[in-house]
N, C-alpha and C positions, 0 to 999 in steps of 0.2 A: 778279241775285240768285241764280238758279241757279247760274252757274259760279262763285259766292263760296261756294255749302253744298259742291258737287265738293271745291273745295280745301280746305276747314275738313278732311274727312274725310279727305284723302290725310294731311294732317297728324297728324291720330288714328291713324292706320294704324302710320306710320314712328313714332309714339312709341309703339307699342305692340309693334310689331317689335322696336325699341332694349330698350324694360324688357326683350324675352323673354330678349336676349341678354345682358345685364347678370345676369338673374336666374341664366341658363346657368353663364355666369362664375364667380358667385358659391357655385352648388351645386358647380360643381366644384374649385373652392378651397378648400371644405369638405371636402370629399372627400379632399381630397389631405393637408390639414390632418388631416384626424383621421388620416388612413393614417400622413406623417411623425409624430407623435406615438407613435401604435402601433409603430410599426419603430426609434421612439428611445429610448423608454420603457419598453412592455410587453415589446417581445419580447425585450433583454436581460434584464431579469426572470423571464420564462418559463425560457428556455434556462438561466440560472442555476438556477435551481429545478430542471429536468430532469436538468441535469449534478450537482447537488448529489445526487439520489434516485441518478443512476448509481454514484457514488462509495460509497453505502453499500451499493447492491448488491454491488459489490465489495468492499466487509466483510465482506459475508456470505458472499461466496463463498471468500473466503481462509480464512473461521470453517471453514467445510467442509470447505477441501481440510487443510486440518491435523487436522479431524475424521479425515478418511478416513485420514490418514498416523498420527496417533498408535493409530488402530485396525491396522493392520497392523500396527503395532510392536510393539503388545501379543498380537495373534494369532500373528504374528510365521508367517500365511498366503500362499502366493506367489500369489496370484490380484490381478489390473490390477483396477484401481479409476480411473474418469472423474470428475472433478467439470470443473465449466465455468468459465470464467472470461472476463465480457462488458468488450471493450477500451473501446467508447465508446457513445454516442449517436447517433441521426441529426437531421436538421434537421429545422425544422416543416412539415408537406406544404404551407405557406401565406406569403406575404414573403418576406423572406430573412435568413437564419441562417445561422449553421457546423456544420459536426459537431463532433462531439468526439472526439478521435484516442487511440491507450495503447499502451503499449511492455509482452509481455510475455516475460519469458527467461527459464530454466536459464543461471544464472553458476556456474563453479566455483572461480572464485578471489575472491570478494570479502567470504568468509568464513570463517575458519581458528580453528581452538582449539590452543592450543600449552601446556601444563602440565608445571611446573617439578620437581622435588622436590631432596633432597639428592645423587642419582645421575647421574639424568639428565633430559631435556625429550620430553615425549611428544606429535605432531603430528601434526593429523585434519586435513585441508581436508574445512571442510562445507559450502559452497555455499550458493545459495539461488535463491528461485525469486521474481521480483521483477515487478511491476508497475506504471506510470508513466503516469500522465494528460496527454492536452495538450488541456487547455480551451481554449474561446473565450471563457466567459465569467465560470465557476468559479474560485474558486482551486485551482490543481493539487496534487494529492497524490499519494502513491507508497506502495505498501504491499510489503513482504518479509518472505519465510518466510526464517527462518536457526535454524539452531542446537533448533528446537523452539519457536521464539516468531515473534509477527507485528509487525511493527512499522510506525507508522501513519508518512507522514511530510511536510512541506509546509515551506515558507520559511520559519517561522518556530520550528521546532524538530521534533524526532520524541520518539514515546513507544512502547516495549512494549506495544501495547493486548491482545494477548492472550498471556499469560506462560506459559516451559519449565520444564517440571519441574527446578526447581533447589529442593533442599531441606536446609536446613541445620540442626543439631540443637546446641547447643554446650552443654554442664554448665557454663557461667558461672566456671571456675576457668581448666582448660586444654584442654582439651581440645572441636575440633570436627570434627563428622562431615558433609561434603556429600557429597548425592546428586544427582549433575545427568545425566540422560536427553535426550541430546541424536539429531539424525539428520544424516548423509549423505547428500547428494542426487549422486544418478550417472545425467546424460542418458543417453538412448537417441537410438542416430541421430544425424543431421546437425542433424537440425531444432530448433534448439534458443534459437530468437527468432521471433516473430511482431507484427506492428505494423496497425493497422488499428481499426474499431470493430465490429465481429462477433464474435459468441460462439465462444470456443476449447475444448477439454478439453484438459484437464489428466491425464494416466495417470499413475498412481503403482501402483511394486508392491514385496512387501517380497523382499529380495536376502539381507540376512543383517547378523550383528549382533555385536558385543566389549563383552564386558565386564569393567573391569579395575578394582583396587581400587588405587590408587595412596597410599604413606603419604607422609608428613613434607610436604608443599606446601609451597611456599615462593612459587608467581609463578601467576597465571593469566593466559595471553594472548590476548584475543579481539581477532583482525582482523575488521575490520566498519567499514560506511558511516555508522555509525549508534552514535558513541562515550558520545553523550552518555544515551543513552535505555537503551542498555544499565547505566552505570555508574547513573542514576537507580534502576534494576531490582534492581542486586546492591548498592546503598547501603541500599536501602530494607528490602532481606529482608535480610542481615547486622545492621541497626540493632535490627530488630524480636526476633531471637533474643538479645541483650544484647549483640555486642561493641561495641566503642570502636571509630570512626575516626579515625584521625590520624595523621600521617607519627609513625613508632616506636609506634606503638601496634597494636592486635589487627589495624588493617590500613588498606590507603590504597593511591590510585588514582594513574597517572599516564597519561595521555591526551597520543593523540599523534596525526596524520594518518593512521596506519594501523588505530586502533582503542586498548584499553581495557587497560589490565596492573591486575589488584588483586593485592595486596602482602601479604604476611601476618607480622607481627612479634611483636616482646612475648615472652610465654611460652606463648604457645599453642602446641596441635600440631593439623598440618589433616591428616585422611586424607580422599581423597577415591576414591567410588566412582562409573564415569563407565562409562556405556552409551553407547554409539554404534548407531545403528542406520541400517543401509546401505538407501536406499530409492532405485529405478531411476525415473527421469521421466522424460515425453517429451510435447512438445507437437502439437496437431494430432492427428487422426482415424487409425486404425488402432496397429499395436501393430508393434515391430520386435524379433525376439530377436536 
């Protein structure tokens, strides 16, 4: 009878061994379960959220540096002015994530104004200073300073989110007057792209400036990346001062791969008065004359 209570108990033992390890198994199933969920679920979520707040930093920083430049223009002062401009994000100190990467440059040709009259064609390459996302998990967008405006822009279309002094005055018979204050942008130095997710400056300083009163228009040429958001811009403010659009009418667009031509017809006459203003940039820390 003894050695049958002995072995009753070894038997108690080993099943209570087995449950520990079953139970083990089972916490860390769980475990790992909630973790796969969190790393399939939450943290794309997060990282979208975090990339999305990046992006509008980057609004605002583009708001600025146009602040700073249309301030120069108007002071028309040669002293450097920094604004910053943050490429990306980093990953979460916790699982695993991506960063968030950004392209940012001084281009000088992907932005030209070329204005027509009865004489001759007058031609400013104005540049711009451009910025480009590469998400993990956001939709990517791209923002560019050109001509005086900012232009927001993503896969599925761009818009002028913050608009150039272009101002139009028309007496509804024949006669219109625009005013468009636009800037030149002229790197400094070599350095003139940077790519990465750290915060950059941006120096802008004012150089010098033309102002010229140009009569009779007949063609506006704006080369740009960005056809559609511009001609939305000068559709919208032309409509709102009274004229007519339409091929042979007060005026009308024709878009092409290189950018935007608005057209001026009918009986109107367009004088236009156009400021360029020459502003020096340069990316990265320090100043080069």
């Amino acid at each position: 009878m003894i050695k049958s209570n002995k072995k009753g108990n070894n038997f108690t033992d080993n099943d209570n061994a087995v449950a520990g390890i079953v139970v083990s198994i089972l916490i860390v199933g769980l475990v790992l379960s909630v973790i796969y969920v969190v790393q399939l679920v939450y943290i794309p979520n997060w990282m979208a959220e975090k990339e999305a707040e990046h992006i509008d930093e980057v609004a605002d920083q583009f708001s600025l540096m146009k602040f700073a430049i249309d301030t120069q223009s108007l002071t028309e002062k040669d002293i450097p002015v920094s604004t910053s401009i943050t490429l990306g994000s980093k990953e979460l100190p916790f699982l695993s994530s991506n960063r968030a990467f950004g392209f940012l440059r001084i281009d000088t040709e992907s932005c030209c104004l070329d204005v027509t009259n009865d004489s001759s064609t007058f031609t400013y390459a104005l540049g711009c200073i451009k910025y480009s996302s590469k998400n993990a998990y956001f939709l990517d967008r791209s923002y560019s300073y050109e001509a005086g405006a900012i232009i927001s822009s993503q896969s599925k279309g761009s818009i002028i989110s913050v608009i150039p002094y272009f101002y139009a005055d028309y007496d509804n018979v024949s006669e219109l007057d625009i005013t468009f204050k636009t800037v030149k942008l002229t790197p400094i130095g070599e350095k003139t792209s940077v790519s990465g997710f750290g915060t950059y400056p941006i120096q802008t300083q004012y150089y010098t400036h033309e102002d010229l009163i140009i009569p009779q228009v007949s063609m506006i040429n704006i080369t740009t990346l960005y056809p559609t958001a511009w001609r939305l811009f000068l559709n919208t403010t032309l409509k709102n001062n009274g004229l007519t659009y339409g091929l042979g009418n007060d005026y009308w667009f024709t878009t092409n791969s290189n950018g935007i031509i608005l057209q001026f017809g009918g009986s109107i006459t367009v004088d236009l008065s156009l400021y360029v203003t020459t502003i020096k940039a340069q990316i990265a820390p320090g100043w080069i004359e």
